[in-house]
mmCIF file as Biopython writes it, N, C-alpha, C and O atoms, coordinates in Angstrom:
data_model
#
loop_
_atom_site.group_PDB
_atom_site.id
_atom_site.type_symbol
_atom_site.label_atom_id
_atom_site.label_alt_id
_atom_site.label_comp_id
_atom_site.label_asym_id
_atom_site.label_entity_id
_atom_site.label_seq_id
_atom_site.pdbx_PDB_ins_code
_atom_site.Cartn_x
_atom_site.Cartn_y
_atom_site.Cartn_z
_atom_site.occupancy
_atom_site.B_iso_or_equiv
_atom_site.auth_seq_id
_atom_site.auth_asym_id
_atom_site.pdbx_PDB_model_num
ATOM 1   N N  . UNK A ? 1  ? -8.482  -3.752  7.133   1.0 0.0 1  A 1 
ATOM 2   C CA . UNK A ? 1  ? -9.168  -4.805  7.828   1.0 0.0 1  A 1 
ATOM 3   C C  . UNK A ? 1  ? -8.175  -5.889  8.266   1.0 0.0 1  A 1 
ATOM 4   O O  . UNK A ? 1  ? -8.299  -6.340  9.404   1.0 0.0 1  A 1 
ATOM 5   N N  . UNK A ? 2  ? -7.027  -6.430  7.325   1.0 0.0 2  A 1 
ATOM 6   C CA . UNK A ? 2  ? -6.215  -7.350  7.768   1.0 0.0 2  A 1 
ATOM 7   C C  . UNK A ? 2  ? -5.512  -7.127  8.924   1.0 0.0 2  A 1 
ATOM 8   O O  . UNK A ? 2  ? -5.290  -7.978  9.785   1.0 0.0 2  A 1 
ATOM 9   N N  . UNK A ? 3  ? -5.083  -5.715  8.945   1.0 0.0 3  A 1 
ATOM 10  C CA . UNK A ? 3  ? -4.042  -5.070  9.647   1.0 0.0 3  A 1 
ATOM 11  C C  . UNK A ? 3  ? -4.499  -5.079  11.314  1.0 0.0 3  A 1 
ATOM 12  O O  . UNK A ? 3  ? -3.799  -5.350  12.289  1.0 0.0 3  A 1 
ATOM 13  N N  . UNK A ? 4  ? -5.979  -4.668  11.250  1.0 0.0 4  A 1 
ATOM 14  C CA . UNK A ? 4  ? -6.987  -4.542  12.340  1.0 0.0 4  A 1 
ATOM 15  C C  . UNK A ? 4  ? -6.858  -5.992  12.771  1.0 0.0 4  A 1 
ATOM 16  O O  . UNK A ? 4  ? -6.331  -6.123  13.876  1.0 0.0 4  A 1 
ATOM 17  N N  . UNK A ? 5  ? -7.151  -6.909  12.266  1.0 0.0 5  A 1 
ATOM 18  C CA . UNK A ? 5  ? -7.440  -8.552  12.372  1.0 0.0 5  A 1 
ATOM 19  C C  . UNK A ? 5  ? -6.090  -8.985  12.913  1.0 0.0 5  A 1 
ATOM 20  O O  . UNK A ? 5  ? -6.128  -9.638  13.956  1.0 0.0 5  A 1 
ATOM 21  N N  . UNK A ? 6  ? -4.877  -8.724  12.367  1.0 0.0 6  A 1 
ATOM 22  C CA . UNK A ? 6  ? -3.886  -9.514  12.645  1.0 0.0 6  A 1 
ATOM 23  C C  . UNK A ? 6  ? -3.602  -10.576 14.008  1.0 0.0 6  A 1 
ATOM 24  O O  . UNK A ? 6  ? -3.541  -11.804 13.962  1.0 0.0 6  A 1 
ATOM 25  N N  . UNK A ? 7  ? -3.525  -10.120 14.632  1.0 0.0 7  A 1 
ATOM 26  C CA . UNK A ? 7  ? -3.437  -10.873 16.123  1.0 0.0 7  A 1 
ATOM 27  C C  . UNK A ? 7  ? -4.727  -12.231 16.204  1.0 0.0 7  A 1 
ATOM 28  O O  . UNK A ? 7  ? -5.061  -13.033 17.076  1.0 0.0 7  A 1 
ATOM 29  N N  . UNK A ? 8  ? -5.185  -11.937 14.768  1.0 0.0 8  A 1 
ATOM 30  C CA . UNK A ? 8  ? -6.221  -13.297 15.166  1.0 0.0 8  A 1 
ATOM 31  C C  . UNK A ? 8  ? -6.560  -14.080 13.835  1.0 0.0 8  A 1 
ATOM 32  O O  . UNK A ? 8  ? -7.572  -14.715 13.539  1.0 0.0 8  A 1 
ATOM 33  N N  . UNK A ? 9  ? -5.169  -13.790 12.984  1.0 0.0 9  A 1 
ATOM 34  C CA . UNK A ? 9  ? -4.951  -14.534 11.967  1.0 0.0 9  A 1 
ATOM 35  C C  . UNK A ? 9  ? -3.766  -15.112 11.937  1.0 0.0 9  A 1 
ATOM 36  O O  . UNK A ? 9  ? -2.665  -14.603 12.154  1.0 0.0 9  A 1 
ATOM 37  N N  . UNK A ? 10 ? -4.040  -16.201 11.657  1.0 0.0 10 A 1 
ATOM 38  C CA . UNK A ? 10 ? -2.879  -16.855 11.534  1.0 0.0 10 A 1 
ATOM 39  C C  . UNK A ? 10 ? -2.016  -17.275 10.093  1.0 0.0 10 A 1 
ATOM 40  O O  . UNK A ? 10 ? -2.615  -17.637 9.080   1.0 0.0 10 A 1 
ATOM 41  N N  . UNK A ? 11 ? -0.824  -17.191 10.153  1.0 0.0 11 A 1 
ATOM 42  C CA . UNK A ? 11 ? -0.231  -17.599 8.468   1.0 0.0 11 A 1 
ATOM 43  C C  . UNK A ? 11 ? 0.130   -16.068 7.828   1.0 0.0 11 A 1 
ATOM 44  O O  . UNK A ? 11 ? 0.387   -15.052 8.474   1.0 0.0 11 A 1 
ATOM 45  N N  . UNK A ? 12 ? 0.089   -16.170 6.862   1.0 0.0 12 A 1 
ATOM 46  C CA . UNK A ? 12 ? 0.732   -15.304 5.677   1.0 0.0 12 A 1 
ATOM 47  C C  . UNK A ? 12 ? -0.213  -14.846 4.520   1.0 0.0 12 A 1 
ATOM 48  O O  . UNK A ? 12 ? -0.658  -15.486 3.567   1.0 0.0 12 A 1 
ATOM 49  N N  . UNK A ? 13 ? -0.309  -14.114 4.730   1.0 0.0 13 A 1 
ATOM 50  C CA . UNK A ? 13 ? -1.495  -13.170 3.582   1.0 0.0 13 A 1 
ATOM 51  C C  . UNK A ? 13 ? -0.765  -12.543 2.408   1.0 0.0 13 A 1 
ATOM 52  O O  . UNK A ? 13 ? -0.071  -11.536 2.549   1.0 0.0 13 A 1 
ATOM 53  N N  . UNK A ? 14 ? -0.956  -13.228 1.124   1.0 0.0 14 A 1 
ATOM 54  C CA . UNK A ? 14 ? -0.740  -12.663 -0.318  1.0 0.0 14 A 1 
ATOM 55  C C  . UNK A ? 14 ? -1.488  -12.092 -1.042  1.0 0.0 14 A 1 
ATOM 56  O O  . UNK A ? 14 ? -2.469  -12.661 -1.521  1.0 0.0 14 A 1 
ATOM 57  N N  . UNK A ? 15 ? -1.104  -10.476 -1.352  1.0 0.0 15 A 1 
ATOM 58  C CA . UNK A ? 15 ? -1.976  -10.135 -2.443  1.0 0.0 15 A 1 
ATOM 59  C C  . UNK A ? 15 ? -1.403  -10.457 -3.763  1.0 0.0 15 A 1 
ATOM 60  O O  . UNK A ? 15 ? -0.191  -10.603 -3.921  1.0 0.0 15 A 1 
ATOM 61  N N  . UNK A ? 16 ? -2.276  -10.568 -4.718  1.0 0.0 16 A 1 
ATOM 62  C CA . UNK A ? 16 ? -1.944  -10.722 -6.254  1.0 0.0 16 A 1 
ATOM 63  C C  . UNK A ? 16 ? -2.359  -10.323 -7.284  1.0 0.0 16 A 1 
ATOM 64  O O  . UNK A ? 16 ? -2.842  -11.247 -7.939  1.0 0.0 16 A 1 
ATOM 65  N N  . UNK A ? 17 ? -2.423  -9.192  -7.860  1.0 0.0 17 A 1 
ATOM 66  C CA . UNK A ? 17 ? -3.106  -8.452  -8.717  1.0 0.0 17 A 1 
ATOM 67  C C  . UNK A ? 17 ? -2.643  -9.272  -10.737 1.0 0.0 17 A 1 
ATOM 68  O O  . UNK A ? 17 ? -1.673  -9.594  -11.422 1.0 0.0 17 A 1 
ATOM 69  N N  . UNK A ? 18 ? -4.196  -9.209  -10.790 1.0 0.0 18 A 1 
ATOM 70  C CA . UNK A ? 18 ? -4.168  -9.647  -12.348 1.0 0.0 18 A 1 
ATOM 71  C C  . UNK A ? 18 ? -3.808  -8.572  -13.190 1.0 0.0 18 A 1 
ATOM 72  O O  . UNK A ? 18 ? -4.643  -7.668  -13.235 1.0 0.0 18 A 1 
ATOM 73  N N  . UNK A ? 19 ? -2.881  -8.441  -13.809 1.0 0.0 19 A 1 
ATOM 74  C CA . UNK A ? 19 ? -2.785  -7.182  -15.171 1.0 0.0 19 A 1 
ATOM 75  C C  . UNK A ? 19 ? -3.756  -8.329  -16.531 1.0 0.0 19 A 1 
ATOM 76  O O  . UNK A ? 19 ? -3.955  -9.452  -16.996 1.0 0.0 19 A 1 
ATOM 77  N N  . UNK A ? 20 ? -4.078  -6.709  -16.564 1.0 0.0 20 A 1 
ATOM 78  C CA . UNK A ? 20 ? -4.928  -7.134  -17.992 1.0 0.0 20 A 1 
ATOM 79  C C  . UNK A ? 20 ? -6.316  -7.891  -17.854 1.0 0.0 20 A 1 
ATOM 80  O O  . UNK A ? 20 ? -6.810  -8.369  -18.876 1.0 0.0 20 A 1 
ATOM 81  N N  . UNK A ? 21 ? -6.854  -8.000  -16.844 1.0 0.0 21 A 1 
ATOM 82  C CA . UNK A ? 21 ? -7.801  -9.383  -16.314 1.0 0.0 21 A 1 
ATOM 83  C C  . UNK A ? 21 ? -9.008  -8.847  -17.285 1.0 0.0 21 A 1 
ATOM 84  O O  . UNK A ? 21 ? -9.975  -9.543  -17.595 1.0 0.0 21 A 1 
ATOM 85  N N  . UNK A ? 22 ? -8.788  -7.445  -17.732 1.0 0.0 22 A 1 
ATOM 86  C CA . UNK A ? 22 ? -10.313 -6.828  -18.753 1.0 0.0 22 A 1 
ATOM 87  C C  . UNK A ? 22 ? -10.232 -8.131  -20.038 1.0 0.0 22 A 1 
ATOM 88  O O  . UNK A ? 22 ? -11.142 -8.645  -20.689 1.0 0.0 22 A 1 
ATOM 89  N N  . UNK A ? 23 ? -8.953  -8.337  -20.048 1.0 0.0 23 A 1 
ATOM 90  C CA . UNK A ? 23 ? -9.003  -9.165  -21.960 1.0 0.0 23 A 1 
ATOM 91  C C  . UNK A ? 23 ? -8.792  -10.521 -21.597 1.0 0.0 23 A 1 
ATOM 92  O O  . UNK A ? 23 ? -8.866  -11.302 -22.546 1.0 0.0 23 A 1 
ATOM 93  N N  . UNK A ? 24 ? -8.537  -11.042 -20.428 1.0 0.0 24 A 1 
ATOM 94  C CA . UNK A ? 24 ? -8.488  -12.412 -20.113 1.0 0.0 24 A 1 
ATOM 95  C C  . UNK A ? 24 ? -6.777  -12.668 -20.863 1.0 0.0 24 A 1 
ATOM 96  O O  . UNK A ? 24 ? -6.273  -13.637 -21.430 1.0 0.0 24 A 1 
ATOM 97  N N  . UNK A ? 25 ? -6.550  -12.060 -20.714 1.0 0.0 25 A 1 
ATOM 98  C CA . UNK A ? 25 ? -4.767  -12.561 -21.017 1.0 0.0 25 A 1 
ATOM 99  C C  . UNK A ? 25 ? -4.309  -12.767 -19.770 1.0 0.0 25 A 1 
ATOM 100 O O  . UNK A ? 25 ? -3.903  -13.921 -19.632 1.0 0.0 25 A 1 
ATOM 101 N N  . UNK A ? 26 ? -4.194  -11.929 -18.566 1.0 0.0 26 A 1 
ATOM 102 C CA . UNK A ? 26 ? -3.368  -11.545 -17.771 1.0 0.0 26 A 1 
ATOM 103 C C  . UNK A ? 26 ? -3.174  -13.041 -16.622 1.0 0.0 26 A 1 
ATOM 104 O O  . UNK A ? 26 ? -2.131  -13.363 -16.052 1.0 0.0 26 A 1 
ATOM 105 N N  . UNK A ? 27 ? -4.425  -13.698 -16.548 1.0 0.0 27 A 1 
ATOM 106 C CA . UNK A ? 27 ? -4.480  -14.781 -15.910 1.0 0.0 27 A 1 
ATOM 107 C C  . UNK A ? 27 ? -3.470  -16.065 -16.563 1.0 0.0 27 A 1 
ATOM 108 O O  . UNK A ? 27 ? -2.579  -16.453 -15.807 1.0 0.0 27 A 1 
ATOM 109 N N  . UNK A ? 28 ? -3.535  -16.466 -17.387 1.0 0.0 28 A 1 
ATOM 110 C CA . UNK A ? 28 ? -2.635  -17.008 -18.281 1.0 0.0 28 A 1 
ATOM 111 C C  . UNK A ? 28 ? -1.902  -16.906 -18.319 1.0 0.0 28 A 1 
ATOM 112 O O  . UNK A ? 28 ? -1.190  -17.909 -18.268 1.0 0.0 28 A 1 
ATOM 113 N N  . UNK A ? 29 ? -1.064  -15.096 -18.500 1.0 0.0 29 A 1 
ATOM 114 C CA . UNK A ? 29 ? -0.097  -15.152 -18.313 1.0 0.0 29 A 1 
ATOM 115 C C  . UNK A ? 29 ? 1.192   -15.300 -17.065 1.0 0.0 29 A 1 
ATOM 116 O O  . UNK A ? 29 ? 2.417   -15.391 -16.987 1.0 0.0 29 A 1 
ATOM 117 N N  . UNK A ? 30 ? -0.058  -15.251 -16.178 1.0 0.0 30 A 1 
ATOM 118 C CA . UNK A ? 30 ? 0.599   -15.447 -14.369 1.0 0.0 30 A 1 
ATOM 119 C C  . UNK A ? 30 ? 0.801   -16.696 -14.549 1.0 0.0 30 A 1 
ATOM 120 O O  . UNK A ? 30 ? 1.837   -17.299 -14.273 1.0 0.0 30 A 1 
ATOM 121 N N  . UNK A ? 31 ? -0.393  -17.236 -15.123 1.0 0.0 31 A 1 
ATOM 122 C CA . UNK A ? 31 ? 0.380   -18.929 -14.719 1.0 0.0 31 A 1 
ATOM 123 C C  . UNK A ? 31 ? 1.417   -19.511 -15.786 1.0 0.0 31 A 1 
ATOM 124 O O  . UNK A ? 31 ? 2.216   -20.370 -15.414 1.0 0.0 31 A 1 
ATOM 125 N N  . UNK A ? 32 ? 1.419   -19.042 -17.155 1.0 0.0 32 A 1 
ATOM 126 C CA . UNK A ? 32 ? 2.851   -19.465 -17.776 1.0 0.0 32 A 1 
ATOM 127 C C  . UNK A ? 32 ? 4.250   -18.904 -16.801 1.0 0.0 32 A 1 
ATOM 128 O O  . UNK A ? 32 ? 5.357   -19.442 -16.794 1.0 0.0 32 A 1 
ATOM 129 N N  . UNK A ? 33 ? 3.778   -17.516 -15.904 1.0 0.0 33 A 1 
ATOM 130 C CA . UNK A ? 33 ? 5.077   -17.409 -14.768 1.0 0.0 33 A 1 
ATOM 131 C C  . UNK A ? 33 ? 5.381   -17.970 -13.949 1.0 0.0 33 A 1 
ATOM 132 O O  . UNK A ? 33 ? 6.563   -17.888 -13.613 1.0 0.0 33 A 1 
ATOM 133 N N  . UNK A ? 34 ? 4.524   -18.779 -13.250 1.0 0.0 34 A 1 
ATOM 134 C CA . UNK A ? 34 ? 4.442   -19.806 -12.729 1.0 0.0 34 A 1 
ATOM 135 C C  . UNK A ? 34 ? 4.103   -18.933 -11.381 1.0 0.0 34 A 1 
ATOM 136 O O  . UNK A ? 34 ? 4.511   -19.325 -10.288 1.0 0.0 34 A 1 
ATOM 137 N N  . UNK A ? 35 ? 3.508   -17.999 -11.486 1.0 0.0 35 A 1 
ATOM 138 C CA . UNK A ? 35 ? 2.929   -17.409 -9.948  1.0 0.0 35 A 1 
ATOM 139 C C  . UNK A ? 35 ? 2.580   -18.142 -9.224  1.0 0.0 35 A 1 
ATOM 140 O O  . UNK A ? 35 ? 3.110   -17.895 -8.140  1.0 0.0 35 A 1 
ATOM 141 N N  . UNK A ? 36 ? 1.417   -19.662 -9.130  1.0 0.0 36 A 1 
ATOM 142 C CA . UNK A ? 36 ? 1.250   -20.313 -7.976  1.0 0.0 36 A 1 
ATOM 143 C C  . UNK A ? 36 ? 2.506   -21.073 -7.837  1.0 0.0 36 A 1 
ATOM 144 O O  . UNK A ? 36 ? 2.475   -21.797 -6.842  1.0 0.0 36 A 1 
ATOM 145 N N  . UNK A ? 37 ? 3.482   -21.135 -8.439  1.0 0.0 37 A 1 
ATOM 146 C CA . UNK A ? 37 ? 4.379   -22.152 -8.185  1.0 0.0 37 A 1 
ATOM 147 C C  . UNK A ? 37 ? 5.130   -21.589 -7.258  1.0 0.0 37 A 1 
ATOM 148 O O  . UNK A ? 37 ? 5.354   -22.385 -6.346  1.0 0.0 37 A 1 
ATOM 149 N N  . UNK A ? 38 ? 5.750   -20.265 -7.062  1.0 0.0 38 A 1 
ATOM 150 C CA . UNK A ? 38 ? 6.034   -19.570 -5.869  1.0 0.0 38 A 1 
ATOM 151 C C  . UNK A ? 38 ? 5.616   -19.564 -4.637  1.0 0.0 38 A 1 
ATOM 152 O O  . UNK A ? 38 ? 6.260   -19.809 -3.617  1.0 0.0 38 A 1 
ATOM 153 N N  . UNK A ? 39 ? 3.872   -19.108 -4.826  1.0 0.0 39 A 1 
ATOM 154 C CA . UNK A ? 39 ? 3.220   -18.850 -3.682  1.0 0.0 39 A 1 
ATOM 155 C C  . UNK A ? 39 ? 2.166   -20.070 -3.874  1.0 0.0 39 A 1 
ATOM 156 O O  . UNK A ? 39 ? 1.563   -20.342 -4.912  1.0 0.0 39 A 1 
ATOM 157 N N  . UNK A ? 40 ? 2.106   -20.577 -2.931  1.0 0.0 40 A 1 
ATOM 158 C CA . UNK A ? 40 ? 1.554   -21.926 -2.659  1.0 0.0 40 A 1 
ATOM 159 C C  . UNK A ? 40 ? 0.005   -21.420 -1.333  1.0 0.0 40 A 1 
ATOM 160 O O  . UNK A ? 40 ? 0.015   -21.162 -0.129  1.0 0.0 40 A 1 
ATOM 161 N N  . UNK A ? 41 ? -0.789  -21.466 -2.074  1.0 0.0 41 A 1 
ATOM 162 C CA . UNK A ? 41 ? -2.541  -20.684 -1.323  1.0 0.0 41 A 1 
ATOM 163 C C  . UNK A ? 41 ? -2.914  -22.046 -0.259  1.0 0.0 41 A 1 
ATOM 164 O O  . UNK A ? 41 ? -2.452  -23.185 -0.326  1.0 0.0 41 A 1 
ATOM 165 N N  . UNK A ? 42 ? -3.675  -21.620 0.494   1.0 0.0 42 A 1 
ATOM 166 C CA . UNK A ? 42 ? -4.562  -22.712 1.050   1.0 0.0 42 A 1 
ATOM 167 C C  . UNK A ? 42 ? -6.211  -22.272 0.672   1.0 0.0 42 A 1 
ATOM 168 O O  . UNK A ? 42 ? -7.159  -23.051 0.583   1.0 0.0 42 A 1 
ATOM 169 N N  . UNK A ? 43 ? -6.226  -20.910 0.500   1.0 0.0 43 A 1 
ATOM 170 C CA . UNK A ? 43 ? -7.378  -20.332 0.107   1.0 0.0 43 A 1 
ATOM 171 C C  . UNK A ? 43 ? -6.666  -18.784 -0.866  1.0 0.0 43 A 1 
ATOM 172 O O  . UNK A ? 43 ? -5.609  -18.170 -0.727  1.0 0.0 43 A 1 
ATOM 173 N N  . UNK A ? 44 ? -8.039  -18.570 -1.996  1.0 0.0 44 A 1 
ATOM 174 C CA . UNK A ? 44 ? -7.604  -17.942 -2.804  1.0 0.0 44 A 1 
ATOM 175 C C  . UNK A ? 44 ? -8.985  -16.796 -2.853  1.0 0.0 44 A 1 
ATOM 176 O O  . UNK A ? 44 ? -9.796  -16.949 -3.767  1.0 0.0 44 A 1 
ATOM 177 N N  . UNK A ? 45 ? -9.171  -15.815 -1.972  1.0 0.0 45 A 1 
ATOM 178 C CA . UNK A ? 45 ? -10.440 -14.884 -2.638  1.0 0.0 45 A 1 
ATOM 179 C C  . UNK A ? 45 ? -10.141 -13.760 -3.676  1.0 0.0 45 A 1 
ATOM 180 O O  . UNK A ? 45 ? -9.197  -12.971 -3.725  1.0 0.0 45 A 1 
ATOM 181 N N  . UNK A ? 46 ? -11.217 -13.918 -4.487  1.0 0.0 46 A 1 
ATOM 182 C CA . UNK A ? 46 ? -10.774 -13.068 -5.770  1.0 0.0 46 A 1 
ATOM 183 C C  . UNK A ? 46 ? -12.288 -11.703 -5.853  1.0 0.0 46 A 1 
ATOM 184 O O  . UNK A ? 46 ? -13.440 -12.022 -5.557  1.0 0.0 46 A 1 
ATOM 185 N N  . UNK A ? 47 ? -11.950 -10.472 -6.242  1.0 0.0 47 A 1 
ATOM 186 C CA . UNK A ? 47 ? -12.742 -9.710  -5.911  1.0 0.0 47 A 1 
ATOM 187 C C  . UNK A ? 47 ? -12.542 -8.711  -7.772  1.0 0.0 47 A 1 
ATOM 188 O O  . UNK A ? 47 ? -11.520 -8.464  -8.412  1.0 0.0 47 A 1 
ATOM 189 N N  . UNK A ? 48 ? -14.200 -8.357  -8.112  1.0 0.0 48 A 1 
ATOM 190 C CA . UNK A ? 48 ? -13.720 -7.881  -9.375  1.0 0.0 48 A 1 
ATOM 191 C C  . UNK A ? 48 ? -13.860 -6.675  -8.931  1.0 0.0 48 A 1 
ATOM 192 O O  . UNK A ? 48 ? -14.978 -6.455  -8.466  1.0 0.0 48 A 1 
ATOM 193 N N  . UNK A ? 49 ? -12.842 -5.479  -8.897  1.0 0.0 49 A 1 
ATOM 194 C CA . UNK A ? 49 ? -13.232 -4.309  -8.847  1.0 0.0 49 A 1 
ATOM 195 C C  . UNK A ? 49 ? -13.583 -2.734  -9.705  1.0 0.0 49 A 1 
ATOM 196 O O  . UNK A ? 49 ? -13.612 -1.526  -9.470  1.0 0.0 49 A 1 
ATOM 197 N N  . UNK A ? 50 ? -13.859 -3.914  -11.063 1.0 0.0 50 A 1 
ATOM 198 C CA . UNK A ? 50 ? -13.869 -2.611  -12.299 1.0 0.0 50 A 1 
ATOM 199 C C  . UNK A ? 50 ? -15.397 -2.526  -12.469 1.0 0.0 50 A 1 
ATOM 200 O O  . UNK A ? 50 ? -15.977 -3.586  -12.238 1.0 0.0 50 A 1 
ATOM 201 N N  . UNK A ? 51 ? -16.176 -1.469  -12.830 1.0 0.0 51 A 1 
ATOM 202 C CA . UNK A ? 51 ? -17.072 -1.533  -13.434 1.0 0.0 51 A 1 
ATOM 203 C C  . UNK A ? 51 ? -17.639 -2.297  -14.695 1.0 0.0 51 A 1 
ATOM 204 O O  . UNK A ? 51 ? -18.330 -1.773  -15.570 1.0 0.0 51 A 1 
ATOM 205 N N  . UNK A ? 52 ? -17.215 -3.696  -14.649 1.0 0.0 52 A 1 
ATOM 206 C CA . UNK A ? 52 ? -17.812 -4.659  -15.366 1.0 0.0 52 A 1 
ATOM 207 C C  . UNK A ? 52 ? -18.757 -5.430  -14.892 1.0 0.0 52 A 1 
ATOM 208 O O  . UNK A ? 52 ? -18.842 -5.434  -13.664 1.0 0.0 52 A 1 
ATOM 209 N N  . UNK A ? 53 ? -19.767 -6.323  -15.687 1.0 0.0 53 A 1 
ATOM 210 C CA . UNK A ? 53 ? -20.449 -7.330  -15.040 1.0 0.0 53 A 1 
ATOM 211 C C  . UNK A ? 53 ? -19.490 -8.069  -14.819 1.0 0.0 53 A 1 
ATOM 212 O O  . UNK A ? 53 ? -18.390 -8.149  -15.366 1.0 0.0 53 A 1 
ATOM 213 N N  . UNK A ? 54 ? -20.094 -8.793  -13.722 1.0 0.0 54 A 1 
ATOM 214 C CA . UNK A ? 54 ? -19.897 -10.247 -12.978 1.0 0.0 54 A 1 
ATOM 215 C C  . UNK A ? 54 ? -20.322 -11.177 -13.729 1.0 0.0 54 A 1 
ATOM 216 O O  . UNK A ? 54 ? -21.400 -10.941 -14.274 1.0 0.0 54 A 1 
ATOM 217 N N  . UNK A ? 55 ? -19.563 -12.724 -14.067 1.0 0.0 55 A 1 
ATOM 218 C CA . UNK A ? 55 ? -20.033 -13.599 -14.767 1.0 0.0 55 A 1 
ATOM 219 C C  . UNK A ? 55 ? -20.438 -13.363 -15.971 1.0 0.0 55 A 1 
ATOM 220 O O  . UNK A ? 55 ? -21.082 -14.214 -16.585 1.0 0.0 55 A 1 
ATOM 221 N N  . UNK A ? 56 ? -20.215 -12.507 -16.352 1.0 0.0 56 A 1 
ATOM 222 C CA . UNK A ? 56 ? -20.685 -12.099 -18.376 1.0 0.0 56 A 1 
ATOM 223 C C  . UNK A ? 56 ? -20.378 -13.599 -18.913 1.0 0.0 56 A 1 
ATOM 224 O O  . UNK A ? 56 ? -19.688 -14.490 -18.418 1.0 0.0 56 A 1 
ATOM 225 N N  . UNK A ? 57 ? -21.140 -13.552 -20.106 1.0 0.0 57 A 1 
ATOM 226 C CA . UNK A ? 57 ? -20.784 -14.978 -20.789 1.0 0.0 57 A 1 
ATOM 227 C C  . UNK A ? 57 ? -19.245 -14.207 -21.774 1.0 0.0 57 A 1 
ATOM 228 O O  . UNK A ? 57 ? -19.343 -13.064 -22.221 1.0 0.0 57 A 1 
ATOM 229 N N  . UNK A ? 58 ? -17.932 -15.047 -21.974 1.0 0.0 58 A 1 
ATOM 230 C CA . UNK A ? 58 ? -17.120 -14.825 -23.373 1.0 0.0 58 A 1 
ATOM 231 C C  . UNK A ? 58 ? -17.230 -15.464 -24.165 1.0 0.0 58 A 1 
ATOM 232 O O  . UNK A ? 58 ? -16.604 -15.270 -25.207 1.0 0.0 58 A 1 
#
């Protein structure tokens, strides 16, 4: 879809995959790496694609 779109997007498109995002470590540990400190978002969409619920309570 991006690839299709290009010519009518403007800027720089980052993907960023969470390791571990099942145990809630993996987020944490991106940001002790300082992943946004590299890549600097103006917008951030996040998509869950495992067979888990959405919004579960932890």
């Amino acid at each position: 879809m991006l690839a299709r779109l290009r010519n009518r997007l403007a800027g720089t498109v980052v993907l960023v995959f969470q390791p571990t995002e099942e145990t809630l470590t993996g987020a944490a540990a991106m940001l002790d790496d300082g992943v946004f400190a590299r890549v600097r978002s103006a917008e951030i969409h996040a998509m869950h694609c495992g067979p888990f619920p959405a919004a579960s309570s932890w």
